[in-house]
Every structure is written in C-alpha cells, then in structure tokens.
C-alpha positions as CSV (number, residue, x, y, z in Angstrom):
1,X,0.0,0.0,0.0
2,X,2.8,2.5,0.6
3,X,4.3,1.9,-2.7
4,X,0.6,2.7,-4.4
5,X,0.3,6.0,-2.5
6,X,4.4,7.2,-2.9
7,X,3.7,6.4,-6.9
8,X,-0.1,8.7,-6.5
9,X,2.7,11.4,-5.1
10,X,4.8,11.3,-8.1
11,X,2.5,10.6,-10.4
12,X,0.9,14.5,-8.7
13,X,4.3,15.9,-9.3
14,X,4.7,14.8,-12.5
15,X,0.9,16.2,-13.5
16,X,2.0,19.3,-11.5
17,X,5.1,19.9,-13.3
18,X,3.6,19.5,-17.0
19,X,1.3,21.9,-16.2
20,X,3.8,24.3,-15.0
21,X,5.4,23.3,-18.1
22,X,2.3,23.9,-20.2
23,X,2.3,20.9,-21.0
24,X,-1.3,18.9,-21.6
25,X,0.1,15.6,-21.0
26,X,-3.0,14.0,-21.6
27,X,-3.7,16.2,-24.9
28,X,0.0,15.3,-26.3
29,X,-0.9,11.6,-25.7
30,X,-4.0,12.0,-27.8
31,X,-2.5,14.0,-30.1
32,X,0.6,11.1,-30.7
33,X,3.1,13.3,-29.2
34,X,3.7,11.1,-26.4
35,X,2.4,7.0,-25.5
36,X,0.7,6.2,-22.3
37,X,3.5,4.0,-21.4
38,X,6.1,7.0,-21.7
39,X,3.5,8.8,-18.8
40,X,4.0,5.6,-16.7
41,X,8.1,5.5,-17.0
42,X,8.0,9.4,-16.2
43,X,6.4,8.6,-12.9
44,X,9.0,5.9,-12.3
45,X,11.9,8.5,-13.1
46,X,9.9,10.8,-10.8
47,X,10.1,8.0,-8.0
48,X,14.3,8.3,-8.5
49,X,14.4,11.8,-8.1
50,X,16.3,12.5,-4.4
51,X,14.3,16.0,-4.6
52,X,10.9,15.2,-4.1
53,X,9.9,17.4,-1.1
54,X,12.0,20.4,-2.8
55,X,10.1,19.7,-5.9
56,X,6.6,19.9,-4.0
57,X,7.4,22.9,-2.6
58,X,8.7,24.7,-5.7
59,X,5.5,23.9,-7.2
60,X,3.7,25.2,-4.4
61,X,4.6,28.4,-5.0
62,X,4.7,28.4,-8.7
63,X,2.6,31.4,-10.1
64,X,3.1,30.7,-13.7
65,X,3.7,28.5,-16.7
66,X,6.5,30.7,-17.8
67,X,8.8,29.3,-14.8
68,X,11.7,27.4,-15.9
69,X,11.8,23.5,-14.4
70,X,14.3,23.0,-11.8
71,X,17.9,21.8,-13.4
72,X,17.3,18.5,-11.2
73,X,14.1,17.4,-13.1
74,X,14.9,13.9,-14.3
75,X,11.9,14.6,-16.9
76,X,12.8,17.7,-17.9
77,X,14.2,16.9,-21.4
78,X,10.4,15.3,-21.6
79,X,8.8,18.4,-20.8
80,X,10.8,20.7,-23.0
81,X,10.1,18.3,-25.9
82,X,6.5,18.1,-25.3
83,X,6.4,22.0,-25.1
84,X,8.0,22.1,-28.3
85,X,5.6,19.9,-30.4
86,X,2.3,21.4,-28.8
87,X,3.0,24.5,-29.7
C-alpha cells in the first residue's frame, strides 16, 4: 500500500510539473506526441528523483507557466520536448 500512495505522489508531481510546463500531458498523448506508457516511466523517473519534497514545494509556490523546471528534473528533457511539439 505504501508503494501505491508514494507512486499517487509522483504521479501528482509529474501532472504538477507539465502543467507548470504547459504541458497537456494528456492532450500530447491524444495527439501522438507522447504513449501512455512514456506517462507511466515518467512517474518511475519521478520516483528516482532524491528531490521530491523540494520539488513539492517549488511547485507550491509556482505562479506561472512561464517558470523554468528545476535543473534537477529527471523529466525535464520530456517536458521541453512536449512543449515544443504542442506548440
């Protein structure tokens, strides 16, 4: 049960930071910009990260889209990608 609610947490943070990204993730999918199962392994990247709570808290006080993603993001590369393309 732990491991289901620590991957709900990422899986958050990951939602959290595409948007902050503006970054649909679920529009890119349904547009072919991005597979479900490419979601799934950015959670499990997510999960590596030793940054979580920073992370959390950075988004917290996000008050834009136009905020660069922290150098530490291990999807970052993602999220630029997908900013690119929906565009």
């Amino acid at each position: 049960m732990i491991e289901t609610e620590r991957k709900k947490v990422h899986a958050s943070l990951v939602d959290q930071t595409a948007a902050k990204a503006g970054v649909d993730l679920q529009e890119a999918a349904i547009r072919g910009h991005l597979r479900y199962e490419e979601i799934a392994d950015m959670v499990l990247r997510c999960m590596d990260c030793a940054s979580p709570g920073q992370c959390a808290r950075s988004l917290a006080h996000a008050s834009d889209t136009t905020s660069s993603l922290p150098d530490y993001c291990r999807n970052g590369a993602m999220f630029e990608r997908l900013r690119k393309v929906s565009q």
